[in-house]
C-alpha positions as CSV (number, residue, x, y, z in Angstrom):
1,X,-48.2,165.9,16.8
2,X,-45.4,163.7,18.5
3,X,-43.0,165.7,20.1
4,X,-40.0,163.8,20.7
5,X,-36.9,165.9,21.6
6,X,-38.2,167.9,23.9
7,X,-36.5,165.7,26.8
8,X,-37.2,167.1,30.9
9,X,-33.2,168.2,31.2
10,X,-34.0,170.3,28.2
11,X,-36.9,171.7,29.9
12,X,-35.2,172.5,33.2
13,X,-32.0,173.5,31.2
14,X,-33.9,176.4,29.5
15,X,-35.6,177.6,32.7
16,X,-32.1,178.1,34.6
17,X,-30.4,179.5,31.5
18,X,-32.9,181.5,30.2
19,X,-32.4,185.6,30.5
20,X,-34.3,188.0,31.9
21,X,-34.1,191.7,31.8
22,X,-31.9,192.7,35.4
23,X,-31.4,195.9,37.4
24,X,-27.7,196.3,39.6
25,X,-28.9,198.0,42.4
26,X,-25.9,199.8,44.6
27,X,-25.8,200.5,48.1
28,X,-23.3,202.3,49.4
29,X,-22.4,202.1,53.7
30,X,-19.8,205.3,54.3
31,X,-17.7,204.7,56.9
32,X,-14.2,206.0,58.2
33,X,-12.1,203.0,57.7
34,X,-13.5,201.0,55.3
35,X,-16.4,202.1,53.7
36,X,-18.3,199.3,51.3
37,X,-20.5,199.1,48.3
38,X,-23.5,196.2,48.1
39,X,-24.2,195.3,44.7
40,X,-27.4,193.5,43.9
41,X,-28.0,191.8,40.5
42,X,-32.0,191.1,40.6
43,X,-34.8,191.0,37.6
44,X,-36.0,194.4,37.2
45,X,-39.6,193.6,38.6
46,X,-37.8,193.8,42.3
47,X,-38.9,197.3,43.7
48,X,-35.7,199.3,44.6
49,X,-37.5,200.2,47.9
50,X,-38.2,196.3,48.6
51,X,-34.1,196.3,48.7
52,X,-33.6,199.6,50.4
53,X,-35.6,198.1,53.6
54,X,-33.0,195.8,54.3
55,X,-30.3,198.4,53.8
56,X,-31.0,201.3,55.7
57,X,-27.6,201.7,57.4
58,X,-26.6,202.5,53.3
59,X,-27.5,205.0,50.9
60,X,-28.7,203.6,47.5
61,X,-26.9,205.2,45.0
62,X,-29.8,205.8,42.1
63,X,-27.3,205.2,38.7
64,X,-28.8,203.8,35.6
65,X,-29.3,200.1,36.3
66,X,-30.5,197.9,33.4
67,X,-29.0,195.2,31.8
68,X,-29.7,191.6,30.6
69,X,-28.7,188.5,32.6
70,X,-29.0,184.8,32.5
71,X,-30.4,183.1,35.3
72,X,-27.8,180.2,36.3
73,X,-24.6,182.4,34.6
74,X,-21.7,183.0,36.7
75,X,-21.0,186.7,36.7
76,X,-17.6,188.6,38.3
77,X,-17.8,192.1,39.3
78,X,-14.3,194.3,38.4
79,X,-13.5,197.9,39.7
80,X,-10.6,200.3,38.6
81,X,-7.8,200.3,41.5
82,X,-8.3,196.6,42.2
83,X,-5.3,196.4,44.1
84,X,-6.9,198.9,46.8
85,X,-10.7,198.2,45.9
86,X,-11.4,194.4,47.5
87,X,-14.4,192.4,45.9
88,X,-15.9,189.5,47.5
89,X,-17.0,187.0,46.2
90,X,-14.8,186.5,43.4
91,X,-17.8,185.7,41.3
92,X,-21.2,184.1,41.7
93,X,-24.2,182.7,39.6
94,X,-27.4,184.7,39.0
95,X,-30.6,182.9,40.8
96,X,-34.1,183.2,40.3
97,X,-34.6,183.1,43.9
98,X,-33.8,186.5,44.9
99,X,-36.0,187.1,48.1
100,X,-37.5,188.3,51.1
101,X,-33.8,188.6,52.2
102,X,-32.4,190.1,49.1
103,X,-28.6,189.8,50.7
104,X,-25.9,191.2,48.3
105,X,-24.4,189.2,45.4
106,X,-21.2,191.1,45.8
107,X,-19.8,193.3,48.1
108,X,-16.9,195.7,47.7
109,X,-14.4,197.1,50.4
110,X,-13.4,200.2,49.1
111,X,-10.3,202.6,50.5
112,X,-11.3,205.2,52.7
113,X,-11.7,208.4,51.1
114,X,-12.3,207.2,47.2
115,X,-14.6,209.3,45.7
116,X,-15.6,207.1,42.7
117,X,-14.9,203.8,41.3
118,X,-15.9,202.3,37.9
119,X,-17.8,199.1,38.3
120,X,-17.5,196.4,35.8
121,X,-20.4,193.2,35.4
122,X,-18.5,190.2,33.4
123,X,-20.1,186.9,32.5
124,X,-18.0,184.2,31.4
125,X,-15.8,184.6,28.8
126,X,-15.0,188.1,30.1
127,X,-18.2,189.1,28.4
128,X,-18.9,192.6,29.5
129,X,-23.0,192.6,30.9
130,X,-23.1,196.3,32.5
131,X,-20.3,198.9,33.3
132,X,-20.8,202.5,35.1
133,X,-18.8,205.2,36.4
134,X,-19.8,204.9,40.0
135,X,-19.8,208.5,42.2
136,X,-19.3,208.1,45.5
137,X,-20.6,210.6,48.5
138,X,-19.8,210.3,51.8
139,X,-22.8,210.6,53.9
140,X,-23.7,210.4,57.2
141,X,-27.0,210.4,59.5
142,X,-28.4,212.9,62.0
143,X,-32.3,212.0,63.0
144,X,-32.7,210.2,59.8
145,X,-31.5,212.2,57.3
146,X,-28.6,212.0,55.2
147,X,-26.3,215.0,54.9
148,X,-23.0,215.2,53.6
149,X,-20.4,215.2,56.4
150,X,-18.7,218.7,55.6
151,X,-22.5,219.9,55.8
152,X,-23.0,218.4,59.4
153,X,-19.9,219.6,60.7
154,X,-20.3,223.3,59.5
155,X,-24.2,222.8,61.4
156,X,-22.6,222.1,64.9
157,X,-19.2,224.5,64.5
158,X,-20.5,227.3,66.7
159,X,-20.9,225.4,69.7
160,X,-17.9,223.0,68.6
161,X,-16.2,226.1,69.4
162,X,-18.0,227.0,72.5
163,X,-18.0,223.3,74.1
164,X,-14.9,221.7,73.4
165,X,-12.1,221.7,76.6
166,X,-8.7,222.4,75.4
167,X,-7.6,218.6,76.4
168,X,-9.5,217.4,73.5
169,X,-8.2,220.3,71.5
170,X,-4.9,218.9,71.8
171,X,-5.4,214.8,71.6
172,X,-7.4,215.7,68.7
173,X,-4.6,217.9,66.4
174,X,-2.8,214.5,67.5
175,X,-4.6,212.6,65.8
176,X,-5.4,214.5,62.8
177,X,-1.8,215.0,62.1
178,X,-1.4,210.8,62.8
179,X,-4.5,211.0,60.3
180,X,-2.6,212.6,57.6
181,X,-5.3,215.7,57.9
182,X,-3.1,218.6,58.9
183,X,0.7,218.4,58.5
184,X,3.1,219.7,61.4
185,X,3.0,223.3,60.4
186,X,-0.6,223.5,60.5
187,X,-0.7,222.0,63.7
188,X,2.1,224.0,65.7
189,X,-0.1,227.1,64.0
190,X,-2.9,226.0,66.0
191,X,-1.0,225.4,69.3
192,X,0.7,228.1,69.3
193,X,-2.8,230.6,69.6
194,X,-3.3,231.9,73.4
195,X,-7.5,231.6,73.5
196,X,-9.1,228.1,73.4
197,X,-12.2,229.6,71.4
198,X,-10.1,230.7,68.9
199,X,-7.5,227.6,68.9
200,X,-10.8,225.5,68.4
201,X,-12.2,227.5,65.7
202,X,-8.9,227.3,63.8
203,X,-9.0,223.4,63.9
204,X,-12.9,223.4,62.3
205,X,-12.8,225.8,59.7
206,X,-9.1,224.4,58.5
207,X,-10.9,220.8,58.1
208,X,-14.1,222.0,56.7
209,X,-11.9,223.9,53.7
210,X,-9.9,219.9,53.2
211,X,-13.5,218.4,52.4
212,X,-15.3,215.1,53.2
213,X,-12.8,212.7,54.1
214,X,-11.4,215.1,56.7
215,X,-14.4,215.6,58.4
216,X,-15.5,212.4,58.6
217,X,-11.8,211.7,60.2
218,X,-12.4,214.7,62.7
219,X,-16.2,213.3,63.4
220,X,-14.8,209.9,64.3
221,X,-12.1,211.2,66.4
222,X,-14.3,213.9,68.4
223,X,-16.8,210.4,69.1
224,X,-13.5,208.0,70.3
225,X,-12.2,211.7,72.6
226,X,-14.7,213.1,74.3
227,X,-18.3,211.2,74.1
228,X,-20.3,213.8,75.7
229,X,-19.6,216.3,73.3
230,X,-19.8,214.6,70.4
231,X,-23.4,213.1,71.5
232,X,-24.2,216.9,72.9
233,X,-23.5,217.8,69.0
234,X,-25.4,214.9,68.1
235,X,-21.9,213.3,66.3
236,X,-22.9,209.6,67.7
């Protein structure tokens, strides 16, 4: 049988745009300022933990991952709130050579404090590939283990109370009110008590009941204020 049209640019053209069942893998690095999201478009034969090696300062956000992509396609990734939600690059083509380093394909800069963002996967033509509603936790790390940051804060309160020196108390309602944390009433209600003990334990429990973002605010500024006490509370 003479085969006559099978020519080698068609051969190499239907390896690079042929498609292959994919997994978006997320990773998600919390932080005060400006927390971001690593998104990973690999075949679906990549092992998750392969990826999470080489992102241990992240949590991987497990989300349902599957989709179908073409290996050579340029693919954009959209979120919700674009105009405070920053992706780079603007878009990028899916390779076949994925590894060891598996860096990100896209990387999003999210505002501080957003609890959830939906995540859009385009190929060209505005062809929508995979699209998820995205949750969001902000973590952070004491001896290895993740725990949410309203969770860690409530574990060290007691001796918050006991330890801190009534300087700090007062450069830190400073800058939770410069934070946008407690408004001027609150904090001239905490100045205004006599005991340090009970000034102190005011301040914690009136962030702990304003959530995440508020503690992860008052966990950064007890680190920048006073570094022996936040690495005697094991903040660092």
């Amino acid at each position: 049988m003479d085969i006559t049209d099978l020519s080698l640019w068609g051969l190499v053209s239907s390896y690079f745009s042929s498609s292959v069942e994919g997994q978006v893998l997320l990773f998600h690095k919390p932080q005060l300022r400006k927390p971001t999201l690593n998104v990973h478009l690999l075949p679906v034969n990549v092992p998750v933990t392969e990826v999470e090696k080489l992102q241990r300062a992240c949590k991987y956000i497990q989300i349902p991952s599957n989709c179908l992509l073409t290996c050579g396609e340029i693919y954009k990734l959209c979120c919700d709130s674009a105009e405070k939600n920053k992706i780079q690059p603007s878009e990028e083509r899916f390779r076949r050579d994925y590894g060891p380093n598996y860096h990100p394909t896209f990387q999003v800069i999210l505002e501080a404090g957003t609890e959830d963002v939906e995540l859009r996967l385009l190929k060209r033509g505005d062809e929508e590939v995979w699209i998820r509603q995205v949750p969001l936790t902000d973590t952070v790390l004491i001896g290895g283990l993740e725990v949410r940051a309203v969770e860690q804060l409530r574990f060290v309160r007691c001796k918050f109370v006991e330890k801190v020196s009534e300087p700090t108390i007062k450069c830190l309602l400073d800058g939770l009110l410069q934070k946008k944390v407690v408004n001027n009433y609150e904090k001239d209600s905490v100045k205004v008590i006599a005991e340090k003990a009970d000034k102190a334990r005011a301040i914690i429990d009136m962030v702990l009941n304003k959530g995440t973002f508020a503690c992860l605010t008052m966990k950064t500024l007890l680190c920048e204020l006073d570094q022996c006490l936040s690495s005697e509370l094991g903040l660092n």
